[in-house]
Wavefront OBJ file of the C-alpha trace (Angstrom):
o trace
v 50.727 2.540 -6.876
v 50.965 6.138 -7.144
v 50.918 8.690 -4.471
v 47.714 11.270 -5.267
v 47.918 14.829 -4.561
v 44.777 16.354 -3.724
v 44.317 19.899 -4.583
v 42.517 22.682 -2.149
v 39.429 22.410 -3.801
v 39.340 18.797 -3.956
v 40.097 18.430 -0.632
v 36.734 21.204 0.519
v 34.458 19.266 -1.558
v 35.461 16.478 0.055
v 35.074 17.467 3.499
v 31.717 19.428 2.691
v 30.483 16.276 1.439
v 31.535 13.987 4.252
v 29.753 16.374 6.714
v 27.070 16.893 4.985
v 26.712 12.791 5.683
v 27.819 12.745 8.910
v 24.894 15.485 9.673
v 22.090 13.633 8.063
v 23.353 10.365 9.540
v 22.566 12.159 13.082
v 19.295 13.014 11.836
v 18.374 9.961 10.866
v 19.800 7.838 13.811
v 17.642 10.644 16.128
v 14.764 10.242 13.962
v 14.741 6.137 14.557
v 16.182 6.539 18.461
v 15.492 8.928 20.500
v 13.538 11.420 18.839
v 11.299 8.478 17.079
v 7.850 9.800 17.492
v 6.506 6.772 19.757
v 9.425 7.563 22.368
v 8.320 11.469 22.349
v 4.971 10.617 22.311
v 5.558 8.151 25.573
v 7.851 10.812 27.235
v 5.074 13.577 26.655
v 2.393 10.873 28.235
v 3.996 10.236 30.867
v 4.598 14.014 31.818
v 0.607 14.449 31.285
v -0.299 11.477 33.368
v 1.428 12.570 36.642
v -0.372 16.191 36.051
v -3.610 14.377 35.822
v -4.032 15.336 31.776
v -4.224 12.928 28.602
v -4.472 13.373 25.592
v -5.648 11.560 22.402
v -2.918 8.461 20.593
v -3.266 10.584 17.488
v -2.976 14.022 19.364
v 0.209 12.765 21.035
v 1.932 11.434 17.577
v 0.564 15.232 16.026
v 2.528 17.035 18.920
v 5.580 14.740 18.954
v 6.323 15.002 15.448
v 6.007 18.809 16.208
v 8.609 18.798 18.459
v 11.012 17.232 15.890
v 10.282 18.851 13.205
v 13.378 21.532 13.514
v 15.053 18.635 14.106
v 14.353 17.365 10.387
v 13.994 20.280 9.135
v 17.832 19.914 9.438
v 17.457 16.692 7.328
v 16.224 18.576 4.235
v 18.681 21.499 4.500
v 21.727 18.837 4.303
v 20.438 17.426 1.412
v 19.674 20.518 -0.346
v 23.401 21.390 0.459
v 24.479 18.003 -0.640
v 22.541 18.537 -4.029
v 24.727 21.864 -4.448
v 27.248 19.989 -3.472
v 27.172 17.262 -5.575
v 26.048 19.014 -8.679
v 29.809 21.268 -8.016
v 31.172 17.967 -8.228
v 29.820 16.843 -11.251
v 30.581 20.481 -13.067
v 34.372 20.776 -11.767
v 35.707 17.793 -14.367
v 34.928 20.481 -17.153
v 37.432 22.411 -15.349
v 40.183 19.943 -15.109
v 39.132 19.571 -11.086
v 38.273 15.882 -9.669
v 38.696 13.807 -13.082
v 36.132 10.768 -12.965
v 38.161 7.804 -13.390
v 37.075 5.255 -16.029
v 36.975 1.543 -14.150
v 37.886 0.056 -17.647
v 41.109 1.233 -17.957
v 43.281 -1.932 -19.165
v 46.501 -1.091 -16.819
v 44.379 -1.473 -13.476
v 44.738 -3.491 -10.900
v 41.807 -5.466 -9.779
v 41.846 -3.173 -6.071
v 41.862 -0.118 -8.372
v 39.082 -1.282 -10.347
v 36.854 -2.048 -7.389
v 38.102 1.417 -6.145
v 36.382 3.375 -8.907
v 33.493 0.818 -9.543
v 32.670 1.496 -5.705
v 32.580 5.161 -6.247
v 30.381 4.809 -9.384
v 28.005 2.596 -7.389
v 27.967 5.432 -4.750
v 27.705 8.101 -7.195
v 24.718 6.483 -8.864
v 23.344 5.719 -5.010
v 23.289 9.158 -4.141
v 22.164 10.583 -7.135
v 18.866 8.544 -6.995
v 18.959 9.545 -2.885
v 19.130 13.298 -4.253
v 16.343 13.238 -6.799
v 14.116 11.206 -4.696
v 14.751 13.340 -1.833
v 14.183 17.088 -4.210
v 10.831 14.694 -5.482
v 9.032 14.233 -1.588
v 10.022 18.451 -1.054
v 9.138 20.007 -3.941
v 7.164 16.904 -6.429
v 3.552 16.043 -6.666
v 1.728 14.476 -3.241
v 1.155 11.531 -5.443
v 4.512 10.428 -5.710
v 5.762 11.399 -2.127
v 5.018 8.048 -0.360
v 6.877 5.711 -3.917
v 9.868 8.421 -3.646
v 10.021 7.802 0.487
v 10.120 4.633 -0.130
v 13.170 4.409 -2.334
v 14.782 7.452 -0.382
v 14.803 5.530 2.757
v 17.172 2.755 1.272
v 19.668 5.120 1.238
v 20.995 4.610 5.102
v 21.806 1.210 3.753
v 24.535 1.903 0.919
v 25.579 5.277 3.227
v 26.456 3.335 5.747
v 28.206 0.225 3.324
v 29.891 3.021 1.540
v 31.390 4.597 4.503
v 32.017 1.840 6.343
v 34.055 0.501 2.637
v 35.456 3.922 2.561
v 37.445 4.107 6.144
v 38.474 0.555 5.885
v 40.277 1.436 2.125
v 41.549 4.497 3.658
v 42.969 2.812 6.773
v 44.421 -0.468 4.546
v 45.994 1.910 2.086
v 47.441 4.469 5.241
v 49.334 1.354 6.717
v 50.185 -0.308 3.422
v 50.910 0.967 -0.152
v 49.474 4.288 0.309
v 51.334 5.985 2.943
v 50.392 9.602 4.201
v 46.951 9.066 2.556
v 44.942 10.476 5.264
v 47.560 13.311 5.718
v 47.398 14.260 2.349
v 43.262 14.277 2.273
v 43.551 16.908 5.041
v 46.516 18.923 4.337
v 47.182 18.280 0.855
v 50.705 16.990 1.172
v 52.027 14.127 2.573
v 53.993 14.527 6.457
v 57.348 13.140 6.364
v 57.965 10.919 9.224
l 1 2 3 4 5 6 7 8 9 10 11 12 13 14 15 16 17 18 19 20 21 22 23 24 25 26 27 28 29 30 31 32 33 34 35 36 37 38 39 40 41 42 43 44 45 46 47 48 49 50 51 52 53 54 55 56 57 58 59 60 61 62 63 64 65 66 67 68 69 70 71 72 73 74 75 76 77 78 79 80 81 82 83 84 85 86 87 88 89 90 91 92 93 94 95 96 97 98 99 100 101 102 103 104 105 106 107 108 109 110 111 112 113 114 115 116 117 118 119 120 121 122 123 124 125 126 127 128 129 130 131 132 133 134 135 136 137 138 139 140 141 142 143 144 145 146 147 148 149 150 151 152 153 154 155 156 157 158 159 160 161 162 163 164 165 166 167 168 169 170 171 172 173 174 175 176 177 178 179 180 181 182 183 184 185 186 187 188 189 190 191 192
């Protein structure tokens, strides 16, 4: 198995990308934890009922989803970065930059071919993820709630994907692939 270099630009696309992930991740997981509109909406109850106040189910949901809102507002300015970013990463192969690999090659391994069928899979994942997400901003009302309901799906092969990701990363730092997480940062392996 070869050792891959990974050039400077590969390597900031990469990272842009994996932040980008790890930002709408915490959006999410506030979104369906602690920041979950019920929760607010029982915090901000509770505040009104020992000041004597109430107010209405629907005008608590109404002000609790207010107070999140910068929160997700956050949401939809990763994925508009993600959408740049993904649409440099799908430009820089005309450029001789980050190659797609074809999983059909006759000299791979299976591993390898798993490797780049598992990117393809994610590729295709977040693609959909993009364009249904660009669809509920900036598409028709009438296909907001359909498009949400597809975009949602997408914590499920984020979370499979990185979860696939690390473990590949970690089996090939301690086995064949030695220096991989070295060279992913720095761009060269570290001699030991």
């Amino acid at each position: 198995m070869e050792n891959a270099t990974y050039s400077k630009v590969y390597r900031i696309i990469h990272w842009a990308i994996a932040v980008s992930f790890l930002l709408l991740l915490i959006t999410i997981f506030l979104r369906l934890t602690w920041m979950n509109k019920y929760h607010v909406a029982a915090i901000i109850q509770d505040y009104l009922s020992s000041t004597g106040q109430n107010l209405s189910e629907d005008q608590l949901i109404t002000l609790a989803k207010k107070i999140r809102q910068p929160m997700w507002d956050w949401h939809i300015y990763m994925g508009y970065v993600l959408v740049g970013l993904f649409s440099i990463r799908f430009i820089l192969p005309a450029f001789g930059q980050m190659k797609f690999q074809n999983p059909l090659g006759k000299n791979l391994t299976t591993k390898m071919k798993f490797q780049k069928w598992t990117y393809i899979i994610f590729y295709l994942c977040v693609i959909v993820s993009l364009v249904t997400g660009l669809i509920i901003e900036l598409g028709p009302k009438e296909l907001k709630k359909p498009m949400e309901e597809i975009h949602v799906l997408g914590i499920y092969y984020l979370i499979a994907f990185i979860a696939i990701h690390l473990a590949g990363v970690l089996i090939a730092e301690f086995t064949e692939q030695k220096g991989i997480i070295s060279r992913i940062v720095s761009g060269f392996k570290r001699e030991s």
